[in-house]
N, C-alpha and C positions, 0 to 999 in steps of 0.2 A: 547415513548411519541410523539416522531416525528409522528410516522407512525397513531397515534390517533387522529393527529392535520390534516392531510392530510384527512385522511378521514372524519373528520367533514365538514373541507372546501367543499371537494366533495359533501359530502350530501346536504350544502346548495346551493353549486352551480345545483345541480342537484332539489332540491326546487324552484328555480331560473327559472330556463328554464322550469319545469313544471308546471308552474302559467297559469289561466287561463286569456285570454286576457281578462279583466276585469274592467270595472268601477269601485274604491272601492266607494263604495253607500254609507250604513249606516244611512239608512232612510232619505238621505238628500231630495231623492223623498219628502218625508213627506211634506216640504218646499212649496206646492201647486206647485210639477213640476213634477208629473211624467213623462212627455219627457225623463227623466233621465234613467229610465228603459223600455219606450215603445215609441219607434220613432214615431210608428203611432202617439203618442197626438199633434205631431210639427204643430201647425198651427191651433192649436184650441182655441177659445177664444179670448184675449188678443192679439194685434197686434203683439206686440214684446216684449216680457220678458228674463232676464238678472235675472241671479242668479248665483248670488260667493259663495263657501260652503268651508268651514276649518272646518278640525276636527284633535282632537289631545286624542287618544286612552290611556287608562293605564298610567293616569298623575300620576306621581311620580317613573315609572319605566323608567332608560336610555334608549335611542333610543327606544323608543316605538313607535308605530306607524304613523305616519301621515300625513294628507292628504290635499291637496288644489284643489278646481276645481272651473270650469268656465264652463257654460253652456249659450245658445243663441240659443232662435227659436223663428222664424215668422212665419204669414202667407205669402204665397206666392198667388196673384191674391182670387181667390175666393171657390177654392176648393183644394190647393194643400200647402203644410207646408213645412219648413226644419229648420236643425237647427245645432249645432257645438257642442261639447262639449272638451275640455281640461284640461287635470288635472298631478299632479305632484303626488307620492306617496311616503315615505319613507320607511321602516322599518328596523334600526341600517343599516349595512355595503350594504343591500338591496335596491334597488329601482326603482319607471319604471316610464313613463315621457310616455305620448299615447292623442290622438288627436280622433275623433268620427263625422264621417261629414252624416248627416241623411237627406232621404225626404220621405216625406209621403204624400200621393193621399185620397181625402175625399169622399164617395159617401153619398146621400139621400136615405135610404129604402123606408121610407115612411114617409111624413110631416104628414101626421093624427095623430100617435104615436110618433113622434119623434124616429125612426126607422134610424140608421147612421150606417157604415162599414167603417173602414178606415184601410189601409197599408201602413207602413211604411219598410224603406231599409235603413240600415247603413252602412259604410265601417269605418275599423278602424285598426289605426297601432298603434305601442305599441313596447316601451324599456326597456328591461332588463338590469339590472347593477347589479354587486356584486364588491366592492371595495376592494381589497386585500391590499390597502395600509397601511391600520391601525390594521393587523394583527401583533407583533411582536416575536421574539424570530425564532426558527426552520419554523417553519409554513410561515414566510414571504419569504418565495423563493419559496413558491408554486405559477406560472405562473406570472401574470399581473392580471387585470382588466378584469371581464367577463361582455361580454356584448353578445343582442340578440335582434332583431329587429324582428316582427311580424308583420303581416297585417291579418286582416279577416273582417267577413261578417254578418251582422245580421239582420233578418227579423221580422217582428208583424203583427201582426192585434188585429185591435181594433172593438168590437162591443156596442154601446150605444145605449140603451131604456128607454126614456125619464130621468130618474134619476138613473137610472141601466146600469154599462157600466162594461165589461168585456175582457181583453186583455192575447194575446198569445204570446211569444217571445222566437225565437230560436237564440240561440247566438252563434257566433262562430261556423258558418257551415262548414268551413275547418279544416282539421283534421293537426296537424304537419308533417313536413317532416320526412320519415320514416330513412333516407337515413343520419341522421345529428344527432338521438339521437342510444345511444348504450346500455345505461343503463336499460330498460327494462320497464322503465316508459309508462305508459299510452300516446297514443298520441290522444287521441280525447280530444278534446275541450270544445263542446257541451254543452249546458245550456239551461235548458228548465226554461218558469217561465210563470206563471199565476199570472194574479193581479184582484183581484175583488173591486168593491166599488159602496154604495147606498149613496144615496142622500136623508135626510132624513128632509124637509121643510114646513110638513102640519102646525104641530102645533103650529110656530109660526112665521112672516113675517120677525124679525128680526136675527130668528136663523138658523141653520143646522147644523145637523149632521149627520158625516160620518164616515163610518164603513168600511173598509176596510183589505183585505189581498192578501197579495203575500206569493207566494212558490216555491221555485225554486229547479229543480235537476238536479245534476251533471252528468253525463253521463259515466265519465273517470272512480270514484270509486262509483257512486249510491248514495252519498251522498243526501241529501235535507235538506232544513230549511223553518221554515216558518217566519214571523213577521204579528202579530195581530195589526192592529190598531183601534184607536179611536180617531175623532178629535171636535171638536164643535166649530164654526162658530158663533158671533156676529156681529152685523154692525153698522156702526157706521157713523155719519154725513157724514166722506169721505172713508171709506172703511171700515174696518173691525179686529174683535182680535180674537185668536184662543188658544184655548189649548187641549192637544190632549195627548195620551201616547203611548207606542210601546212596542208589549212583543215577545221576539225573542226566538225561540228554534229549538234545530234539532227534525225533525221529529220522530227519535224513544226515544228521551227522553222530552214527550209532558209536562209533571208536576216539566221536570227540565230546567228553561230558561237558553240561556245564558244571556241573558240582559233584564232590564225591562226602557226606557226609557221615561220620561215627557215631553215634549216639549211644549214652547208658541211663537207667534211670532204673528203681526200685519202689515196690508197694510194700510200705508195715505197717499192717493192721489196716486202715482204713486212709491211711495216708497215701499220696502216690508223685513222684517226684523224678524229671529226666533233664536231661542235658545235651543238646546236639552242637555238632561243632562244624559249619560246612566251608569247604577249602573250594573256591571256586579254579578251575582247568585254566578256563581261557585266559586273556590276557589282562582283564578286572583285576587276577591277583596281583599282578605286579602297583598295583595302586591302593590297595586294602589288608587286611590280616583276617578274612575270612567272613561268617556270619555264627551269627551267637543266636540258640531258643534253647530256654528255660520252662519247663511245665509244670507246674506243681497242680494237686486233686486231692479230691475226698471222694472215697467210694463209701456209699451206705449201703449195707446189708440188710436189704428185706428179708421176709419169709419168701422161698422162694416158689416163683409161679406154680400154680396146678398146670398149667399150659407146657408142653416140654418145648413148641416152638421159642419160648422167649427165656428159656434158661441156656445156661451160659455156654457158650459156645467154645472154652476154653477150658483148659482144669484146671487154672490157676493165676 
């Protein structure tokens, strides 16, 4: 029994130290912030937008997962953006605490089309924890407290044509120290991710809709997933109300999601505030009532740029 408690411990510690340095997301993008997953967008738009995201994963199972983040970008002068992000992650005796400091360069293809190219550069560190405190019985004299500090690197670009914008992002350009792991784990990092989205405004002054997907792949085991979205845009005397949904699956099980999630949220005035609700497919639901994220924000209104690369890419 002892020696089966050991080696679980080890496998999570070893789960542990092989996490991808990672944002946990969860469509909190959705929240009209993709900065979140592509640096390049830091500085477009909106002078300085502020969004807090909680989510709390498989409510109704102990220590399930959960997350808090803080995100913060401006523009910077008239062609150049940056932005922070901080977030805290649990899950049960697991957890990592990582910071995200990004700037992105805007250029003009062409004002006739609305022709834009932007890159963005992040650097980010990131802590590993696995708590052995609250192990009891035999298993509790396995070590102390594991911890793991990381630093890495991540690049984008961004390309926008007038209401069509499309983004490239390699995460985690450094691979792990070879020299620190034994166990035979993967040490590449690596994340690749595309995100597309149209801008869809003819038919009517007060509406849009927007159509949107990301995909991303892992590098270490080949893994990928995608999320479908769809969002619609109304406006309203001082801003605007949205509802949208989100359908997530891995790539090679395309007609089985893992999640299908609804989401609504509204900006007045300077305020900006959503709600998602995701109902997970597989067999997790029979054990949970879903996941819960809440976003609330402050958008501040600059003067806005002389630069038409970094003005908003939306009309509302």
């Amino acid at each position: 029994m002892r020696k089966i408690g050991v080696i679980v411990i080890l496998f999570v510690c070893n789960q542990l130290f092989s996490q991808e340095v990672n944002l946990p997301q969860y469509l909190n993008y959705m929240g009209d912030n993709p900065f979140v997953i592509t640096p390049a967008y830091a500085g477009i738009g909106t002078g300085l937008k502020i969004r807090v995201n909680g989510l709390s994963q498989w409510i109704g199972v102990k220590n399930a997962p959960d997350t808090q983040s803080l995100s913060i970008e401006s523009r910077i002068g008239n062609r150049f953006g940056g932005g922070l992000v901080v977030f805290n992650d649990s899950n049960g005796n697991t957890s990592q605490q990582g910071a995200k400091v990004s700037f992105a360069s805007h250029l003009t293809l062409s004002q006739f089309n609305d022709s834009f190219f932007s890159f963005g550069f992040s650097y980010s560190l990131t802590l590993f924890k696995i708590e052995t405190g609250n192990f009891t019985g035999p298993d509790s004299s396995v070590g102390g407290d594991k911890n793991l500090t990381l630093s890495n690197f991540d690049i984008s670009f961004l390309y926008r044509l007038n209401r069509y914008s499309v983004s490239v992002i390699i995460s985690n350009l450094l691979d792990k120290d070879d020299t620190r792991y034994t166990h035979g784990e993967p040490l590449e990092l690596r994340r690749y991710s595309v995100y597309n989205s149209y801008i869809f405004n003819r038919f009517s002054y007060n509406l849009e809709l927007e159509p949107s997907i990301l995909v991303e792949y892992y590098e270490s085991d080949k893994r990928s997933r995608t999320d479908l979205n769809l969002k619609l845009r109304k406006r309203t005397n001082d801003g605007y109300l949205w509802v949208g949904v989100s359908y997530n699956f891995l790539n090679d099980q395309f007609l089985q999601p893992n999640s299908v999630a609804p989401i609504v949220g509204l900006k007045k005035g300077s305020l900006y505030a959503s709600y998602g609700f995701g109902v997970n497919t597989n067999k997790t639901q029979n054990f949970n009532i879903g996941s819960h994220m809440i976003t609330l924000g402050f958008d501040f209104e600059r003067k806005q740029s002389l630069a038409r690369c970094t003005q908003k890419y939306y009309m509302f």
